[in-house]
N, C-alpha and C positions, 0 to 999 in steps of 0.2 A: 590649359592643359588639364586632361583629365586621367585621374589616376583610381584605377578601380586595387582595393586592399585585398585581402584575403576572405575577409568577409563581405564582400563583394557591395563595401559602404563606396558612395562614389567621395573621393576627396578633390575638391575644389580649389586651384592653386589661384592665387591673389592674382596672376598677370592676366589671367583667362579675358576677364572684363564681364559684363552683365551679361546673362541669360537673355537678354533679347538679343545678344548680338549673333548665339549660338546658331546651328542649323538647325532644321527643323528636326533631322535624325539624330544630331545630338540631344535634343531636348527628349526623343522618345526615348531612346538609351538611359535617360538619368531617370526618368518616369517610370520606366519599365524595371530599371533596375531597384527603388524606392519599392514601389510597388509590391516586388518581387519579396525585398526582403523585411516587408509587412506580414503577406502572407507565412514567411517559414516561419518568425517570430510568433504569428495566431495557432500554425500548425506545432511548435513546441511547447506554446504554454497548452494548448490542448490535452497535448502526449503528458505534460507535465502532470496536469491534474488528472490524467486515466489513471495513471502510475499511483496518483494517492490515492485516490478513491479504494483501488483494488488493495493496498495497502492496507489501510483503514479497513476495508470488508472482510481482510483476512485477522487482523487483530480481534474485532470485532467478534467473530465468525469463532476464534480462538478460546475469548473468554465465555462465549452463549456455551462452547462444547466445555470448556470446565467446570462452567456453575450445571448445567445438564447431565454430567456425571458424576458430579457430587449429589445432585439431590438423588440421582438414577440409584444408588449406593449407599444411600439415606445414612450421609455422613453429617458428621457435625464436630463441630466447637475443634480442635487443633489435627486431626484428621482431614476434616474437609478444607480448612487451609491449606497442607500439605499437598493436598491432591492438585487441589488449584494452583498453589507456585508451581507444582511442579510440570505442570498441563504448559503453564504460563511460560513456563521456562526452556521448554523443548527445543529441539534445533535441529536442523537434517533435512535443510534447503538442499536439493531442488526435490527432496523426498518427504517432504513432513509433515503430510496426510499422515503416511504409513509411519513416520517417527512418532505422532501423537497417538494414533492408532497402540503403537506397540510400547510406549508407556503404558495407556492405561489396561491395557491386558499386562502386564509387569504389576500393574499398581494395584489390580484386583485380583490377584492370585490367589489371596485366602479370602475375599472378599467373596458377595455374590456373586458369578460372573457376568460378565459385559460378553453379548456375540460381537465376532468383528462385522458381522453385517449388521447387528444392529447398531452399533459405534458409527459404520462405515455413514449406515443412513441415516443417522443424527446430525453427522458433519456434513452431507450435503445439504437436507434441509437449514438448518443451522446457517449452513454457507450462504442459502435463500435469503434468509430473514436479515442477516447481515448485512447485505447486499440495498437490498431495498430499504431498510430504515439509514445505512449512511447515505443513500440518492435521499431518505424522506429531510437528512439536515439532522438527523439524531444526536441527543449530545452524549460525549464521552460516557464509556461502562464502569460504571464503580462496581467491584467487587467485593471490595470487604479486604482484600489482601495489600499487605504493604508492598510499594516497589519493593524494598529492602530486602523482604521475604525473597521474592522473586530472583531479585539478583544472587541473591545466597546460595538456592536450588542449582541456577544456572552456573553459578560458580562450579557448583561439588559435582 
């Protein structure tokens, strides 16, 4: 007897007897079915690693546009920290181009100022370079900034 589950595993009940004894469209059924759920398993881990990678391009992608407006700003020493947790720390998924955008016009108000199209075209090249060095295997971005910091900003 064969008993197909929810996840369409086939389960094999002990009276059944040997696999040679099956039919021949029983055997393609368990084949086809094996088979089958090889393929969605390779087509999930696939989805699984798009999802990080594009993760990872956006973190990435996140710190280039911090340290990039901090030097744009030719900030330094507890300033340029701030800027950066604070970059670091934004939030305003499924909008947070325009959330990071619209800190750092916030955050340069007395500052020189930043154009949004020049912001805007910062973050897509930026997004470029991200992109390509997490495909090149790049390792993690040190910034200079503690998590702590980070979580602090995002706290308040």
């Amino acid at each position: 007897m064969l008993t197909a589950t929810r996840h369409r595993t086939i389960v094999i009940h002990a009276s059944v007897g040997s696999l040679s004894t099956w039919s021949s469209v029983e055997r393609d059924a368990i084949m086809a079915t094996l088979w089958f759920d090889e393929g969605e398993r390779a087509a999930e881990a696939k989805f699984a690693r798009t999802e990080e990678l594009k993760f990872l391009a956006l973190a990435r992608r996140d710190k280039l546009f911090a340290l990039w407006a901090a030097e744009r700003l030719h900030l330094t020493g507890e300033s340029r920290a701030r800027l950066i947790s604070g970059l670091l720390a934004v939030r305003g998924y499924p909008h947070h181009d325009a959330a990071l955008l619209q800190f750092l016009a916030g955050a340069t108000a007395s500052a020189t100022p930043v154009s949004r199209a020049e912001a805007d075209a910062a973050l897509e090249r930026l997004g470029q370079e991200a992109r390509a060095q997490v495909q090149a295997g790049a390792p993690p971005l040190a910034i200079g900034v503690s998590p702590t910091d980070v979580c602090r900003t995002w706290a308040s």
